[in-house]
FIVOLO-857130 format. One record per residue: residue number from 1; residue in one letter; chain; x, y, z of N, C-alpha, C in turn. Coordinates in steps of 0.1 Angstrom, whole numbers, always signed. Each point is the difference from the previous one (the first is absolute). Layout:
N
SITE, NUM, A, A, X, Y, Z, X, Y, Z, X, Y, Z
...
***
This chain:
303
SITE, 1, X, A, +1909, +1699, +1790, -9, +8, +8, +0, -6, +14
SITE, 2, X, A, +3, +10, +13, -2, -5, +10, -14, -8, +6
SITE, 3, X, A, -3, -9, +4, -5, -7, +4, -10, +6, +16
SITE, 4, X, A, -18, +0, -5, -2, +10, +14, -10, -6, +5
SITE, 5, X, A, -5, -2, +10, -8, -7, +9, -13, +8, -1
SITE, 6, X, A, -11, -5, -6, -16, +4, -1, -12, -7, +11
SITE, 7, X, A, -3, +7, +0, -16, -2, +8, -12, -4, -12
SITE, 8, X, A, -9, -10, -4, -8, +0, -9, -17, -7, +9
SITE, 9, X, A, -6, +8, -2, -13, -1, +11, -10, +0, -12
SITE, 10, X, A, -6, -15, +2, -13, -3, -7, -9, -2, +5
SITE, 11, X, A, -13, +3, -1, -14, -2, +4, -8, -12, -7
SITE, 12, X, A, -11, -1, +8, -6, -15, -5, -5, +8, -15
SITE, 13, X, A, -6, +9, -7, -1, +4, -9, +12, -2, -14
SITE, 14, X, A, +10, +3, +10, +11, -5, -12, +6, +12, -5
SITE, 15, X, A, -4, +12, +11, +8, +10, -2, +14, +5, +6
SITE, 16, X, A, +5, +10, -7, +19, -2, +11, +6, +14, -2
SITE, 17, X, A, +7, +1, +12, +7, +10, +2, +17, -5, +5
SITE, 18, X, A, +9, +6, -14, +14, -3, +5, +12, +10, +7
SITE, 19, X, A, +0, +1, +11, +7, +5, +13, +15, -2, -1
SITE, 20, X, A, +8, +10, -6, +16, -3, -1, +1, +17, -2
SITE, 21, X, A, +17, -1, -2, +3, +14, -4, -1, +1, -14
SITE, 22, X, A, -2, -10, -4, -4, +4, -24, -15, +7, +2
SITE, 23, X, A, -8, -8, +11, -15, +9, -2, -4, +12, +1
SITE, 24, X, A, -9, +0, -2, -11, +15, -3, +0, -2, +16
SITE, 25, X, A, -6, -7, +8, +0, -5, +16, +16, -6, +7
SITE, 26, X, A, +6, +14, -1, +17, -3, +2, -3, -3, +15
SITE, 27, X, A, +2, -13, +4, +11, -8, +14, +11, -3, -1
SITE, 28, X, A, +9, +2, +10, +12, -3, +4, -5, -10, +6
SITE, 29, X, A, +7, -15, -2, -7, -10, +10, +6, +0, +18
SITE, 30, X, A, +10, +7, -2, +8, +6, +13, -11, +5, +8
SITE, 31, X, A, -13, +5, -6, -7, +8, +7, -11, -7, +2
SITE, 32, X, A, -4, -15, -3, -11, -9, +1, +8, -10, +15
SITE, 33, X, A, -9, -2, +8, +4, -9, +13, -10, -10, -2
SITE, 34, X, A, +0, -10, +9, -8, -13, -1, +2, -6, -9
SITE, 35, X, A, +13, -2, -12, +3, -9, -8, +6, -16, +5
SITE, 36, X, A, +6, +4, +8, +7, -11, +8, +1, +3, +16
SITE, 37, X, A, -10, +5, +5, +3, -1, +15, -14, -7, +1
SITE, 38, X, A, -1, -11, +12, -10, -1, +5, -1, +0, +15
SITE, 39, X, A, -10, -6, +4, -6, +3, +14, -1, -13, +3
SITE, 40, X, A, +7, -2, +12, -2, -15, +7, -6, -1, +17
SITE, 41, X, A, -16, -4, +0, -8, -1, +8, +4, -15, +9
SITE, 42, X, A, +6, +8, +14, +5, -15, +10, -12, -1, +6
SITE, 43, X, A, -9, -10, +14, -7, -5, +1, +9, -8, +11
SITE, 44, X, A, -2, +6, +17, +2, -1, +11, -8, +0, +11
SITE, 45, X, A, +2, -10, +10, -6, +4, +14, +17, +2, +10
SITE, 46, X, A, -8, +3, +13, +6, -2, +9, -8, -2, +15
SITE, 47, X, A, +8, -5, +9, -10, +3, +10, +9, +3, +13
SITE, 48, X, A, -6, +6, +14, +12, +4, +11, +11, -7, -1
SITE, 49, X, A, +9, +5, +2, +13, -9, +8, +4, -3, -12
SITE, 50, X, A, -7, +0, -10, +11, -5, -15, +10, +11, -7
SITE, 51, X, A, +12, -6, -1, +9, +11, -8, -2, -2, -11
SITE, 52, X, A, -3, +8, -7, -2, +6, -15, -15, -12, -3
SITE, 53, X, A, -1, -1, -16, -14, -4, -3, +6, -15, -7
SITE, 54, X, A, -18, -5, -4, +3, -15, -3, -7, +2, -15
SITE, 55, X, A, +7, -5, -11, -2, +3, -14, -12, -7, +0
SITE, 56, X, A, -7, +0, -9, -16, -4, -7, -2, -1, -16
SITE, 57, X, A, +9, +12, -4, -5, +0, -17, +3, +11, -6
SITE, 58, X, A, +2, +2, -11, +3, +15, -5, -7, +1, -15
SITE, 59, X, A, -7, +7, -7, -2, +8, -9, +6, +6, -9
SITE, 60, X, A, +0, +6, -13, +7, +7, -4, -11, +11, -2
SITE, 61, X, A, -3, +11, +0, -8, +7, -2, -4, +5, -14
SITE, 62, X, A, -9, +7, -5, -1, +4, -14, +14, +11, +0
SITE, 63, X, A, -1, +4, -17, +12, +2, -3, -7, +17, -3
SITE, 64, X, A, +6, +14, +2, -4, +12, -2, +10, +7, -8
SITE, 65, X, A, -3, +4, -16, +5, +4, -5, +2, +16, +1
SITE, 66, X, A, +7, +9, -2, -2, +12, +1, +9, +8, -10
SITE, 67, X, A, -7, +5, -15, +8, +7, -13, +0, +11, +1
SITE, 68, X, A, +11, +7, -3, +2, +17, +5, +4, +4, -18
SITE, 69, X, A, -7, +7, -4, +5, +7, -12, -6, +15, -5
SITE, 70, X, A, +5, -3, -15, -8, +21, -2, -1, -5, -14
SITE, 71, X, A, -14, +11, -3, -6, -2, -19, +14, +5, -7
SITE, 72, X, A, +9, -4, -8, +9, +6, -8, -6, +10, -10
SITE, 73, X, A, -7, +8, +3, -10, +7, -7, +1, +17, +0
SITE, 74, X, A, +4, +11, -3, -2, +13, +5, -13, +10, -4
SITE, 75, X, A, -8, -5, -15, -12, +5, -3, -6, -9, +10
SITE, 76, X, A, -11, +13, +4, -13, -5, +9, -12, -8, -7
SITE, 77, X, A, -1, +0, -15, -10, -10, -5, +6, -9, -2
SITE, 78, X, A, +15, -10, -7, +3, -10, +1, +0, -5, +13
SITE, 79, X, A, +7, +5, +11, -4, +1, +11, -9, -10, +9
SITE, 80, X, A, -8, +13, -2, -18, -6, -2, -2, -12, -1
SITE, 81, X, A, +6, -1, -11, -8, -17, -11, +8, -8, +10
SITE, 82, X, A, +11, -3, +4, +6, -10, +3, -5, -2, +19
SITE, 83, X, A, -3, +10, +3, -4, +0, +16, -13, -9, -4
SITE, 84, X, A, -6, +7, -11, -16, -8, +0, +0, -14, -3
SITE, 85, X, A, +13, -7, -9, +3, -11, -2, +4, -12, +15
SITE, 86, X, A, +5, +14, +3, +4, -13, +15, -13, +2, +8
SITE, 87, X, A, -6, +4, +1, -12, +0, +7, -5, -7, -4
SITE, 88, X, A, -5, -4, -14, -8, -10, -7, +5, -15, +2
SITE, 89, X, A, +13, -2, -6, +4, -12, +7, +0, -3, +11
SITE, 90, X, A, +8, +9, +10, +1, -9, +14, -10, +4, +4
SITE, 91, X, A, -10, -2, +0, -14, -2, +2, +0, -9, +17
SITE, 92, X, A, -2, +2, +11, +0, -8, +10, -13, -11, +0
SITE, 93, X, A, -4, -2, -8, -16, -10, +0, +9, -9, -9
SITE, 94, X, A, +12, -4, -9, +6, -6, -5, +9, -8, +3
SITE, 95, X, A, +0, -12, -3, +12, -7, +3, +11, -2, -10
SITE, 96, X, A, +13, -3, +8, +7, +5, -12, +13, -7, +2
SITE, 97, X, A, +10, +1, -6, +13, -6, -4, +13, +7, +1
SITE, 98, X, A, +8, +1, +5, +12, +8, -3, +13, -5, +0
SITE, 99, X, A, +6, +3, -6, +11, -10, -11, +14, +10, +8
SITE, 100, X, A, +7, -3, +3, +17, +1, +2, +7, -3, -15
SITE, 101, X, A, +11, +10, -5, +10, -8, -8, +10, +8, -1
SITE, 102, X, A, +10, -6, -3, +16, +1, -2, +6, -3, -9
SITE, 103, X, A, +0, +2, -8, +6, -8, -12, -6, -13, -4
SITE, 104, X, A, +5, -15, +4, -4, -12, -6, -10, -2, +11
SITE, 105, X, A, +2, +7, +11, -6, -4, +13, -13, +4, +0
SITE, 106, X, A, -13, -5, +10, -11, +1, -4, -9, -3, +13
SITE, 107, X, A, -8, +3, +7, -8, -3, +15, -13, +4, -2
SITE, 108, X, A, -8, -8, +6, -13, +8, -4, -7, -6, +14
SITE, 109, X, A, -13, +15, +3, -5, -6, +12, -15, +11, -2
SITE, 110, X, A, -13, -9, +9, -12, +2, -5, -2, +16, +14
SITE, 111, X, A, -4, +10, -2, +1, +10, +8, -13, +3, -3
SITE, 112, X, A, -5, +15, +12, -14, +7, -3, +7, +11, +6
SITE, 113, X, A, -9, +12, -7, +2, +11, +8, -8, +5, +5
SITE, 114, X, A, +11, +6, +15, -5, +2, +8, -9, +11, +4
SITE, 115, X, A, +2, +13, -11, +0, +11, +3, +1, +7, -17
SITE, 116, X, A, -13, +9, -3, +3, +6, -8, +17, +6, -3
SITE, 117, X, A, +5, +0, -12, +13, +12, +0, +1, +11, +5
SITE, 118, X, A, +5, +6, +10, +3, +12, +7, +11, +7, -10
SITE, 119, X, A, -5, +10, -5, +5, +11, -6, +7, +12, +7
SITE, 120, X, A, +11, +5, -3, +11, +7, +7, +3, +10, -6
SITE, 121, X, A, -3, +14, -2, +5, +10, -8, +14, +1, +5
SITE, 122, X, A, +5, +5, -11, +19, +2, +1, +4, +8, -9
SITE, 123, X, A, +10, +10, +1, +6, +9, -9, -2, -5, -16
SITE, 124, X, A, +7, -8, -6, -1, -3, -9, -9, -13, -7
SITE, 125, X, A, +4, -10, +4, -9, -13, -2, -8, -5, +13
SITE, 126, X, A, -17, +0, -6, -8, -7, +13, +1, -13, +5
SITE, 127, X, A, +1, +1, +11, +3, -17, +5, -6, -3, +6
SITE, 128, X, A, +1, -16, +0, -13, -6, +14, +7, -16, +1
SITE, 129, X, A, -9, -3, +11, -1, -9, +7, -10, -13, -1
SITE, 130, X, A, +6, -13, -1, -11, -7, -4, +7, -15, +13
SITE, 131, X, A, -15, -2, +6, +4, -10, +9, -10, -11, -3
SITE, 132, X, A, +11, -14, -2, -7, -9, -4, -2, -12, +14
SITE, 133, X, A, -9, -9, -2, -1, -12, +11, +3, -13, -9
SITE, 134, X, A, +7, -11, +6, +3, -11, -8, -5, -12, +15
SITE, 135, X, A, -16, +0, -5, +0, -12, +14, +4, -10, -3
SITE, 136, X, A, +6, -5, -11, +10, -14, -1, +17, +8, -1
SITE, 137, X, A, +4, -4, +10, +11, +10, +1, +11, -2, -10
SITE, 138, X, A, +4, -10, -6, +9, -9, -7, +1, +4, -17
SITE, 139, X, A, +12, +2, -2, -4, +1, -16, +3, -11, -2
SITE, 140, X, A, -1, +0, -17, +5, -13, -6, -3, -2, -18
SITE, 141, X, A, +5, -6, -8, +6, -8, -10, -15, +11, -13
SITE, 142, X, A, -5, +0, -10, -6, +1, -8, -12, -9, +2
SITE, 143, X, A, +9, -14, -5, -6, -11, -4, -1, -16, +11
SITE, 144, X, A, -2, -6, +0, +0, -13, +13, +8, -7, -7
SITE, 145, X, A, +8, -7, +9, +10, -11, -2, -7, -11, +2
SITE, 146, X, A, +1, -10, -13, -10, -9, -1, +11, -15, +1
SITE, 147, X, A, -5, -11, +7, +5, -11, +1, -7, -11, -3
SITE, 148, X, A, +2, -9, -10, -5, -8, -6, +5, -19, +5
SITE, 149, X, A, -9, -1, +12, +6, -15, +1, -1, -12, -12
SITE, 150, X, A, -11, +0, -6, -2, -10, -10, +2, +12, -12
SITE, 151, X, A, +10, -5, -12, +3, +6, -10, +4, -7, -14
SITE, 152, X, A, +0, +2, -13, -1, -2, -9, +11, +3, -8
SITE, 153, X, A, +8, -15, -2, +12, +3, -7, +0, -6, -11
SITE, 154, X, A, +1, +12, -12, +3, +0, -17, +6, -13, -4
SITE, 155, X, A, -4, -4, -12, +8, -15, -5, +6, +5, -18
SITE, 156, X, A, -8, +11, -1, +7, +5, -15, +16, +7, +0
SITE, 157, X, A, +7, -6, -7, +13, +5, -3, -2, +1, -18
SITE, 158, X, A, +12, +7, -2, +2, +5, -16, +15, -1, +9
SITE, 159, X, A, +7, -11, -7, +13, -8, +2, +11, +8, -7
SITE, 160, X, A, +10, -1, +0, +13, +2, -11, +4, -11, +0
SITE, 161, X, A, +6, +0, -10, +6, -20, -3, +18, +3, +4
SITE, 162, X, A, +6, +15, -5, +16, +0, +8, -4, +16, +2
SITE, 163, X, A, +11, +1, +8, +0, +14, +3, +0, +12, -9
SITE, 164, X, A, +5, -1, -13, -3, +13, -13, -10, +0, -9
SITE, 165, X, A, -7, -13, +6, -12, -3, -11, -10, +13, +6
SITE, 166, X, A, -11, +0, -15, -11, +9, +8, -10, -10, +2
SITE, 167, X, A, -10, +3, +5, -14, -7, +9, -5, -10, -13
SITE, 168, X, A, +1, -8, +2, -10, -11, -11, -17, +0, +0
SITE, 169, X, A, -1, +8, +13, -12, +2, +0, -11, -12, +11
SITE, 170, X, A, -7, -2, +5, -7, -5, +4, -1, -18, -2
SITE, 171, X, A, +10, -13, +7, -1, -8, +2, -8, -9, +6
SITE, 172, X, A, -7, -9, -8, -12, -6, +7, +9, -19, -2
SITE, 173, X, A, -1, -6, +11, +7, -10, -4, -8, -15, -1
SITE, 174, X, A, +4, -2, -12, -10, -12, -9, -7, -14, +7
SITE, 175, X, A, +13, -4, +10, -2, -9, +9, +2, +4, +12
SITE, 176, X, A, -9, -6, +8, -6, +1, +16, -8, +10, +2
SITE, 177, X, A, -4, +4, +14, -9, +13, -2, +9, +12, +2
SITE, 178, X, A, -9, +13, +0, +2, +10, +1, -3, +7, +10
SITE, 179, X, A, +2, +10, +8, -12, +7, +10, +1, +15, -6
SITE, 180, X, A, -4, +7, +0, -8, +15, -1, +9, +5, +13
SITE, 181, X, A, -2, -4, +10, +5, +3, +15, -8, -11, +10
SITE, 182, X, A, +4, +6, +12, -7, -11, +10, +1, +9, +13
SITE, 183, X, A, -11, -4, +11, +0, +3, +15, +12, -4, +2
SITE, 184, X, A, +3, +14, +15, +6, -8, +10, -1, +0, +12
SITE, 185, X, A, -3, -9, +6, -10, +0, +10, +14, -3, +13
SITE, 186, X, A, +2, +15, +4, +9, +0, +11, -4, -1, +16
SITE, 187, X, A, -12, +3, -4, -5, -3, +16, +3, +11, +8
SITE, 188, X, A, +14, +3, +3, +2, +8, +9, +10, +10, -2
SITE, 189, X, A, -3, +11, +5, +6, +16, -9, +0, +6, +11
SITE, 190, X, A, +14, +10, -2, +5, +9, +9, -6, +15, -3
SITE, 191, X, A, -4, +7, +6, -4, +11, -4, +6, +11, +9
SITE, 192, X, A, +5, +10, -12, +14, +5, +9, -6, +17, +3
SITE, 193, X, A, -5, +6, +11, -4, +9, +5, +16, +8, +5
SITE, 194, X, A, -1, +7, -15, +10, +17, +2, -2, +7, +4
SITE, 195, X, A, -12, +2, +10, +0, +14, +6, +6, +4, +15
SITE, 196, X, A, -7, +10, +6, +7, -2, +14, -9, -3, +12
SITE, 197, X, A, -15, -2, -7, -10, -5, +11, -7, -12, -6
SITE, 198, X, A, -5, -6, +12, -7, -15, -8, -11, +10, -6
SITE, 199, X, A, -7, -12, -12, -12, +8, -10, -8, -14, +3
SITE, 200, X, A, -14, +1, -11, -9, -5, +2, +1, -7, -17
SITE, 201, X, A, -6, -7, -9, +4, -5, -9, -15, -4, -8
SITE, 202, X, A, +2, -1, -15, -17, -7, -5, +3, -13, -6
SITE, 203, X, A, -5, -7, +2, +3, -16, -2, -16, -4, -12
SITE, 204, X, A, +6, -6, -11, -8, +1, -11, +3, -19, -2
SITE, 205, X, A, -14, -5, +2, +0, -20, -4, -6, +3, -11
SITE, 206, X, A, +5, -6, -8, -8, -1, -15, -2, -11, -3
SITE, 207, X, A, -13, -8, +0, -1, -15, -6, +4, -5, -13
SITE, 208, X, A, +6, -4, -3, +0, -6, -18, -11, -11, -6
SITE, 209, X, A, -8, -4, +20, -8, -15, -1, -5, -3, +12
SITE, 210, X, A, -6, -6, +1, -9, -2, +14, +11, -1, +12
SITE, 211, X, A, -3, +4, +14, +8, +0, +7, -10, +3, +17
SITE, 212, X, A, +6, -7, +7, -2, +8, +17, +7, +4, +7
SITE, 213, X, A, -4, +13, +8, +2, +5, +12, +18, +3, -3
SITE, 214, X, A, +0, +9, -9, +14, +4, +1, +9, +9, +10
SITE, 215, X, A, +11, +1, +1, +7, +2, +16, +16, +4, -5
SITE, 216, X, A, +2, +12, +9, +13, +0, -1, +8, +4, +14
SITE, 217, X, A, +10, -7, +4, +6, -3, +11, +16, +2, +1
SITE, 218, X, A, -3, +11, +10, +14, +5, +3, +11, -10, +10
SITE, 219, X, A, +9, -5, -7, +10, -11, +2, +4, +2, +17
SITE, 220, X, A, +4, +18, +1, +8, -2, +7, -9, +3, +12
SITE, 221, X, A, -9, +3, +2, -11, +7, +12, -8, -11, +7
SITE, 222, X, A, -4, -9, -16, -15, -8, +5, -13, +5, -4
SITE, 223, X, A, +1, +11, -6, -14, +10, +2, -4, -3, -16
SITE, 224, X, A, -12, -3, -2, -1, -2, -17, -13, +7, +3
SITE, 225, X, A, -7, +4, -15, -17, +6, -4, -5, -11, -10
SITE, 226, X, A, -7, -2, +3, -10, -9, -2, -13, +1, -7
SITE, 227, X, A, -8, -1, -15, -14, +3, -3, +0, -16, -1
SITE, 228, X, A, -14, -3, +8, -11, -14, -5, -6, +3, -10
SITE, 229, X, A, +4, -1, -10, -11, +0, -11, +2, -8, -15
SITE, 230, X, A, -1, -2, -9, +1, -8, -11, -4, +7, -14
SITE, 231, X, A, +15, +4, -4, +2, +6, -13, -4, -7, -9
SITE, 232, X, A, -5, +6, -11, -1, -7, -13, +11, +6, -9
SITE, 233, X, A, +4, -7, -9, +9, +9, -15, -6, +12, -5
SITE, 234, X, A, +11, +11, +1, -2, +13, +3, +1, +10, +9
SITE, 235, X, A, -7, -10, +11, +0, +10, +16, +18, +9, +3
SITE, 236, X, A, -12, +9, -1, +15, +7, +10, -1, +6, +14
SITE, 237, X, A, +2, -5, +13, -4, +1, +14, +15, +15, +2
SITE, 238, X, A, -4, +7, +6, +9, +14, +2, -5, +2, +17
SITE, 239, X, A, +13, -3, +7, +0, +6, +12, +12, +11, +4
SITE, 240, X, A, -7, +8, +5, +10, +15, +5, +3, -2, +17
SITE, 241, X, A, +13, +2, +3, +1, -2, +14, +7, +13, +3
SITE, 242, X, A, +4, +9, -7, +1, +14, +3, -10, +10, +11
SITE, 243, X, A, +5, +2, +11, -5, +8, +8, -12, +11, -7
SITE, 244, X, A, -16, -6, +8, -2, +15, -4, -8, -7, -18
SITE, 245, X, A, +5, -9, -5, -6, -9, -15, +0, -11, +5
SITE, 246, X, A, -3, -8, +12, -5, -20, -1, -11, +5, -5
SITE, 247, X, A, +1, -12, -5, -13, -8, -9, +2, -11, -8
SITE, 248, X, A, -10, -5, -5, +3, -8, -12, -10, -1, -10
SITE, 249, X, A, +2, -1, -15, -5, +0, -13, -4, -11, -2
SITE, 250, X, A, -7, -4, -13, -4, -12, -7, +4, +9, -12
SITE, 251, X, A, -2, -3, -14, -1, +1, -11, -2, -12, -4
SITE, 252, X, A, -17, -3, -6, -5, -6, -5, -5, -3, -13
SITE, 253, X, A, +3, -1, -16, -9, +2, -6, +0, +17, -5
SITE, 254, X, A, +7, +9, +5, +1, +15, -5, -7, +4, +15
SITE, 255, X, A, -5, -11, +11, -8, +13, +8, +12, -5, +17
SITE, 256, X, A, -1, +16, +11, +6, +0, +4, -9, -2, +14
SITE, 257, X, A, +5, -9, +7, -10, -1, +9, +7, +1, +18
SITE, 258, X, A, -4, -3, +12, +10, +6, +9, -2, -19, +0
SITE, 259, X, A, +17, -5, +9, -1, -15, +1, +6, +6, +18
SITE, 260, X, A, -3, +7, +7, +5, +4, +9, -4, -10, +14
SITE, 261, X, A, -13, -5, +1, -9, -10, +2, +7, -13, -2
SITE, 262, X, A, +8, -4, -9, +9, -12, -4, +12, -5, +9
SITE, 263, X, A, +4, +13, +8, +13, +2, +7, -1, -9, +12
SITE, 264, X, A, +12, -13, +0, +1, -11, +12, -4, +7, +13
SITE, 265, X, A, -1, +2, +9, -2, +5, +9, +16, -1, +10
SITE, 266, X, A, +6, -8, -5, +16, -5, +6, +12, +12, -7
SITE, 267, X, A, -5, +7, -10, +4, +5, -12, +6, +13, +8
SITE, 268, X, A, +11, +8, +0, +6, +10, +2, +9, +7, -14
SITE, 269, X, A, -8, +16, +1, +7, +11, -14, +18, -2, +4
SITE, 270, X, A, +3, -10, -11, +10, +3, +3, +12, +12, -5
SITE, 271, X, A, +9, +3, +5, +10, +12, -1, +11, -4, -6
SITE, 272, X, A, +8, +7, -3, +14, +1, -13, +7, +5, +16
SITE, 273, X, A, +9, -7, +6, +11, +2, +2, +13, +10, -4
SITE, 274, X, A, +8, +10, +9, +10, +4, -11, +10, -9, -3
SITE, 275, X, A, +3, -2, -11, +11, -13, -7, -7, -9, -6
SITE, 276, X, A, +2, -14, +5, -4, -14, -9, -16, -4, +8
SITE, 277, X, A, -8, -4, -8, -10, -4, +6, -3, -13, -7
SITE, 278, X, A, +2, -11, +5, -2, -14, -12, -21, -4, +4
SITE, 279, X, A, -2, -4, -12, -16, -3, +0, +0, -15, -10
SITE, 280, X, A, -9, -4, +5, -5, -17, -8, -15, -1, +1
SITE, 281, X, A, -1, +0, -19, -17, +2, +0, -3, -11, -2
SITE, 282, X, A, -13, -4, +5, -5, -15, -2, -16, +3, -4
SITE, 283, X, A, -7, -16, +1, -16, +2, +1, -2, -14, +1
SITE, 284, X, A, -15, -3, +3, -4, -13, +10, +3, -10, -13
SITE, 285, X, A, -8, +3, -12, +0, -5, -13, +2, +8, -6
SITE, 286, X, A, +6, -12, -13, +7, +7, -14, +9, +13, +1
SITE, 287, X, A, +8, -4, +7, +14, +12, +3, +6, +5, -15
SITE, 288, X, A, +5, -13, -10, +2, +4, -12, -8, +13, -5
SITE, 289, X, A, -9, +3, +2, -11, +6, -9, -2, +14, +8
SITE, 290, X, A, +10, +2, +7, +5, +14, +7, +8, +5, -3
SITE, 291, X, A, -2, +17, -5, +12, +12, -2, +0, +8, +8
SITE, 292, X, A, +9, +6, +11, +0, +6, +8, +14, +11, -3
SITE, 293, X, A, -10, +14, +2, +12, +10, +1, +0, +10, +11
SITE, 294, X, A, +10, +7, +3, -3, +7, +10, +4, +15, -4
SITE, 295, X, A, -1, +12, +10, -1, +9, -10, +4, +10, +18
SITE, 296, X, A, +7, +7, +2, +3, +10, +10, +10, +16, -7
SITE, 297, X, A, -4, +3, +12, +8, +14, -4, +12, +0, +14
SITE, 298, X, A, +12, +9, -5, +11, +0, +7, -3, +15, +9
SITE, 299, X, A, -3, -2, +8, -4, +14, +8, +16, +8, +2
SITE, 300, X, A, -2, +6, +3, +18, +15, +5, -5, +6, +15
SITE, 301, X, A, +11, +5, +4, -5, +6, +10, +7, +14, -3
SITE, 302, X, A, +6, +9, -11, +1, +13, -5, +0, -6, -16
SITE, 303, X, A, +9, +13, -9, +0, +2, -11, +16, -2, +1
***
């Protein structure tokens, strides 16, 4: 079977409408714009006597989708039902989701709409128009790409004694010790940002044991973030540096409290780089007794 490119648009409710030529809501995606174009906002002065302008900054603007299709429908009460359905979902008081795919391929980006469905009478099948806003203009991944500086490597094997034998099963050996597994406390981890714009990242310290003022510091800049405060075993401190989400967490005990008040005052959100970004986490005391992961999304600049 040929292979066809769909539209899938979810709402915070958790409802969905799928937009391809197999649907009941037949698009050609030939006929959807704002998939991959965006808008780039320059930021100039000039003054007399100057030829041309002096750069300052640029923007990328939100992202405007625009879906063109028709109900695959010719009875006026199936019809009906399906017009009432997309009215119900794309509901503009909702926030919502809409998914890109191609086969293995897969994009996803948070949108609202802008504009009830505009309905289009037509010879045969009714059609309309649905225009979406994406104020984070960027698609990206499902899930977050998580990076784990301090990690936990396995010590169980189930051995073969030669190559045709089968598994003997589970070796424990009589003399010396054994380990289960063990930390490894690397200190310092590359975190490799695939996308095509720098992103923002959530940085998760987990205590195993008492500890201060944990910190994680970007090698190549100088710029590190910083909380003053003193974990016990358990704590899990969560800071967001994603535009639009700073902050910072505690998880205490099961309760969630803001630690945002904690933040060094020297401390800067720091950013994912596109490519290699190297980081080295530390703390004042008991560094052992720190797990630090990090956790970003690969932003795109189309599908």
């Amino acid at each position: 079977m040929r292979e066809q490119e769909t539209l899938t648009y979810i709402n915070e409710r958790g409802d969905s409408i799928v937009f391809s030529p197999a649907s009941s809501y037949h698009v050609n995606l030939k006929d959807v714009s704002g998939l991959s174009d965006i808008r780039n906002e320059i930021y100039s002065i000039n003054s007399m006597g100057q030829d041309g302008d002096t750069y300052l900054g640029n923007r990328i603007e939100s992202r405007d989708i625009e879906i063109i299709g028709s109900i695959k429908e010719r009875k006026k009460d199936p019809a009906r039902r399906l017009r009432r359905r997309m009215n119900n979902i794309l509901n503009p008081q909702f926030d919502a989701t809409l998914i890109y795919e191609f086969g293995n391929f897969r994009r996803v980006i948070g949108c609202k709409v802008d504009n009830a469905p505009l309905f289009i009478a037509q010879p045969v099948f009714e059609g309309f128009v649905i225009q979406l806003s994406c104020p984070h203009p960027f698609w990206r991944e499902d899930a977050e790409t998580r990076q784990d500086i301090v990690t936990w490597i396995g010590g169980m094997e189930f051995p073969y004694r030669e190559p045709d034998d089968l598994p003997h099963g589970l070796e424990i050996p009589i003399e010396g010790t054994w380990e289960i597994g063990w930390r490894e406390l690397s200190l310092i981890v590359n975190v490799f940002n695939g996308g095509d714009v720098r992103a923002g990242m959530r940085i998760s310290f987990r205590a195993l044991g008492t500890l201060r003022n944990p910190s994680l510091l970007n090698i190549t800049t100088g710029e590190f973030i910083k909380i003053n405060i003193e974990m016990i075993a358990g704590d899990v401190l969560t800071i967001n540096t994603g535009y639009g989400e700073k902050g910072a967490t505690l998880l205490r005990a099961g309760e969630i409290m803001d630690a945002f008040r904690f933040l060094d005052p020297d401390s800067t959100y720091l950013q994912l780089e596109v490519g290699d970004n190297i980081f080295r986490y530390d703390a004042d005391e008991n560094m052992p007794n720190l797990d630090v992961a990090i956790h970003h999304h690969n932003f795109y600049l189309g599908v």
